[in-house]
C-alpha positions as CSV (number, residue, x, y, z in Angstrom):
1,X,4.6,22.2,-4.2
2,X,6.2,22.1,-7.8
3,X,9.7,23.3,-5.6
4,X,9.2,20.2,-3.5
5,X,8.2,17.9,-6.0
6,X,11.9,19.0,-8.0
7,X,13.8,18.2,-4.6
8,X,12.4,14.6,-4.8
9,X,15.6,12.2,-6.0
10,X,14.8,11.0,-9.6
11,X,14.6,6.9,-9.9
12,X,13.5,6.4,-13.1
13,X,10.9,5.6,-14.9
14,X,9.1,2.9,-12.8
15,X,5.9,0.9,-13.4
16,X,2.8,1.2,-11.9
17,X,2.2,-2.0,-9.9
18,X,-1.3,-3.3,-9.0
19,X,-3.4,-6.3,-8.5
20,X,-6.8,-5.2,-10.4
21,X,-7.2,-4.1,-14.1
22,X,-9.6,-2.3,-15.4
23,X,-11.3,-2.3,-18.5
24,X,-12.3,1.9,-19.1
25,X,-15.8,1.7,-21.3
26,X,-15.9,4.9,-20.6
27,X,-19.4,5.1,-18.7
28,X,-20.2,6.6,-15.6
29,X,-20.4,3.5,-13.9
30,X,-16.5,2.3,-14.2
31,X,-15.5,6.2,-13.8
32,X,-17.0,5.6,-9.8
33,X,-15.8,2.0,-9.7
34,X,-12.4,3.5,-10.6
35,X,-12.8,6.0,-8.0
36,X,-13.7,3.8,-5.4
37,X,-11.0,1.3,-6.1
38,X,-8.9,4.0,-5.4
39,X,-10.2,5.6,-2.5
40,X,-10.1,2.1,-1.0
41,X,-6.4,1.7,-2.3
42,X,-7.3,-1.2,-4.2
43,X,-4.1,-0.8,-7.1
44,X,-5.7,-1.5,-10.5
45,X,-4.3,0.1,-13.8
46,X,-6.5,0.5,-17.0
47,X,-5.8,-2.0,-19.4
48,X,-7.5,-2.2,-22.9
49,X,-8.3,-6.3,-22.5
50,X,-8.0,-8.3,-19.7
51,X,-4.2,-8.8,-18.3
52,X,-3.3,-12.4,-17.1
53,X,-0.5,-11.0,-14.9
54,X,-2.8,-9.6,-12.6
55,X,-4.5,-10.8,-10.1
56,X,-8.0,-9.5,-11.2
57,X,-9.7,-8.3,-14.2
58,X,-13.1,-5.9,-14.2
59,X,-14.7,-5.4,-17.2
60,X,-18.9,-4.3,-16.1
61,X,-21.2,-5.5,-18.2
62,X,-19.4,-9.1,-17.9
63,X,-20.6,-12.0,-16.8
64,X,-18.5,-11.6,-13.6
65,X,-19.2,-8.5,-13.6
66,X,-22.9,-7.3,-14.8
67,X,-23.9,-3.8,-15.2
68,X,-26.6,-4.4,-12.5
69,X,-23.9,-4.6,-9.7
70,X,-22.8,-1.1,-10.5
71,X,-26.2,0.4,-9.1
72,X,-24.4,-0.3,-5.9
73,X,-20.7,1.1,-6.6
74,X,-19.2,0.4,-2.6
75,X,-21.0,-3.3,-2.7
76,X,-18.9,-3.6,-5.9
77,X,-16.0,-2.7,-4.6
78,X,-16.5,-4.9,-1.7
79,X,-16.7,-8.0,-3.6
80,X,-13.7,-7.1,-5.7
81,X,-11.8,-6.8,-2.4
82,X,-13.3,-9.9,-0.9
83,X,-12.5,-12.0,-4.6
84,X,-8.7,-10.3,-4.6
85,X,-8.5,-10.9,-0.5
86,X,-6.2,-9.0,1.4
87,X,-3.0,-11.4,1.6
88,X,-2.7,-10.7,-2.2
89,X,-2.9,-6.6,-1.9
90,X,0.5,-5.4,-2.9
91,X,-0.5,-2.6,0.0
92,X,-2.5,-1.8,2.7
93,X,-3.3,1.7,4.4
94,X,-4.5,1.5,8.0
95,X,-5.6,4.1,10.2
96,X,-7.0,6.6,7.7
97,X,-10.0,6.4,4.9
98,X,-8.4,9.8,3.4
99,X,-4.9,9.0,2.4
100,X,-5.0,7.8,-1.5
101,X,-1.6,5.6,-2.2
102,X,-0.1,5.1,-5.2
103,X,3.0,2.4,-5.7
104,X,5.7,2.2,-8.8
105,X,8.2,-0.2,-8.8
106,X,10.7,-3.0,-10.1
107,X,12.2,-5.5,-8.6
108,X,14.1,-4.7,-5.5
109,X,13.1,-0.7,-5.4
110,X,9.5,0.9,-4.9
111,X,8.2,4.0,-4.5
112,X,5.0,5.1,-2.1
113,X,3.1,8.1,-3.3
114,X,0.1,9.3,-0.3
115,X,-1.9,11.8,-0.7
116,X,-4.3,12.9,1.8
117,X,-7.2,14.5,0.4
118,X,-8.5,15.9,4.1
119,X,-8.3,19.6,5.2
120,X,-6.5,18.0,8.5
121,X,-3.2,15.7,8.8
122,X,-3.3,12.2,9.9
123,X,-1.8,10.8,12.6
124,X,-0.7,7.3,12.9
125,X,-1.1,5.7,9.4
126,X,0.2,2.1,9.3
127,X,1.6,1.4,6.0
128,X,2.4,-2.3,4.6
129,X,3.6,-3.6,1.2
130,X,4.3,-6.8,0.3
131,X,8.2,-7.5,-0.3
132,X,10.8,-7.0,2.5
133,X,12.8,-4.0,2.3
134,X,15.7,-3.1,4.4
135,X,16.0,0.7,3.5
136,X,13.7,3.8,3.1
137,X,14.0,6.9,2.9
138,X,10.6,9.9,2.9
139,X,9.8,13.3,1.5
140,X,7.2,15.1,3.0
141,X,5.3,18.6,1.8
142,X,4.3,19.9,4.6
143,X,6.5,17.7,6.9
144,X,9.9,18.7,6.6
145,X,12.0,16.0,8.7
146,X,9.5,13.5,9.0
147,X,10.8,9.8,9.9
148,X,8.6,6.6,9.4
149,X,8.5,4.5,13.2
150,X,7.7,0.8,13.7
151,X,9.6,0.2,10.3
152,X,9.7,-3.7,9.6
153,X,10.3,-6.4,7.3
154,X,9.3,-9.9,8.1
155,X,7.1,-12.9,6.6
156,X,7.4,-11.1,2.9
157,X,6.0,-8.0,4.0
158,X,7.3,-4.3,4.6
159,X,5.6,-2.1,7.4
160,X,5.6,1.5,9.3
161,X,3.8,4.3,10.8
162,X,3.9,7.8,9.1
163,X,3.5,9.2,13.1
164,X,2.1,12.5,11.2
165,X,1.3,13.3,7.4
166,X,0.2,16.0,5.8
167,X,-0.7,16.5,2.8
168,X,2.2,14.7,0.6
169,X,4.4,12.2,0.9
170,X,6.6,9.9,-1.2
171,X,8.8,6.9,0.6
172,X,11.5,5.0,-1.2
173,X,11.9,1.3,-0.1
174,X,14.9,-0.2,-1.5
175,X,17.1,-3.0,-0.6
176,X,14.9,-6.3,-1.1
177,X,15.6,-9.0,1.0
């Protein structure tokens, strides 16, 4: 892995991009929401007070918030999904509930980061990120070779298939329209 992860071209240094932020209290409570934000690939970063550039702020124990809904973590989750809504995601995985995804970026120039946490590979995940990019390029750990399909950028969105992943991959989008 560490002899893969040296072949992957360098970029620089490039910011975490996400719609949600998280206030960390450090309980057990916002430890699960946090993991099932990102087991959902719902892109929130931990921010010490709330951040007006995103699109979402989650402190529990808010009014918005209150401790009592984090007895149910997925139903949390849920309505954070349902109060960002879906046209506002910065990306989408589709086809899988075990690939993790992880985007960095600037303008013009992102970077995809999937893992898949399953013992098997998984065939046919549909990718989408907001911004149209005309160029990509894919390393793959276990997939030497691999090529997205379907790529396409229309109506201010990117999207492909990863026909078969592993257990690694990282795709560079470049070129914004």
């Amino acid at each position: 892995m560490l002899e893969f992860l040296r072949g992957i071209p360098e970029i620089g240094d490039l910011p975490i991009l996400a719609n949600i932020g998280v206030i960390d209290d450090g309980s057990p409570d916002t430890g699960e929401l946090m993991n099932l934000l990102s087991r959902r690939n719902l892109l929130y970063r931990i921010v010490p007070a709330p951040d007006l550039h995103l699109d979402l702020n989650i402190r529990l124990g808010s009014k918005e918030y209150p401790k009592s809904e984090a007895e149910n973590p997925s139903q949390l989750a849920q309505k954070i999904r349902a109060e960002l809504t879906d046209e506002k995601r910065l990306l989408r995985v589709y086809g899988s509930e075990v690939v993790i995804a992880r985007l960095l970026g600037t303008a013009g120039r992102i970077r995809i980061h999937l893992l898949n946490y399953a013992s098997r590979p998984v065939t046919g995940l549909r990718v989408r990120v907001l911004g149209a990019y005309r160029n990509w390029q894919v390393a793959a750990y276990d997939k030497p070779g691999l090529k997205l399909a379907d790529f396409s950028a229309a109506d201010g969105a990117t999207e492909f298939t990863v026909p078969e992943m592993g257990t690694y991959a990282v795709i560079d989008l470049s070129g914004a329209r």
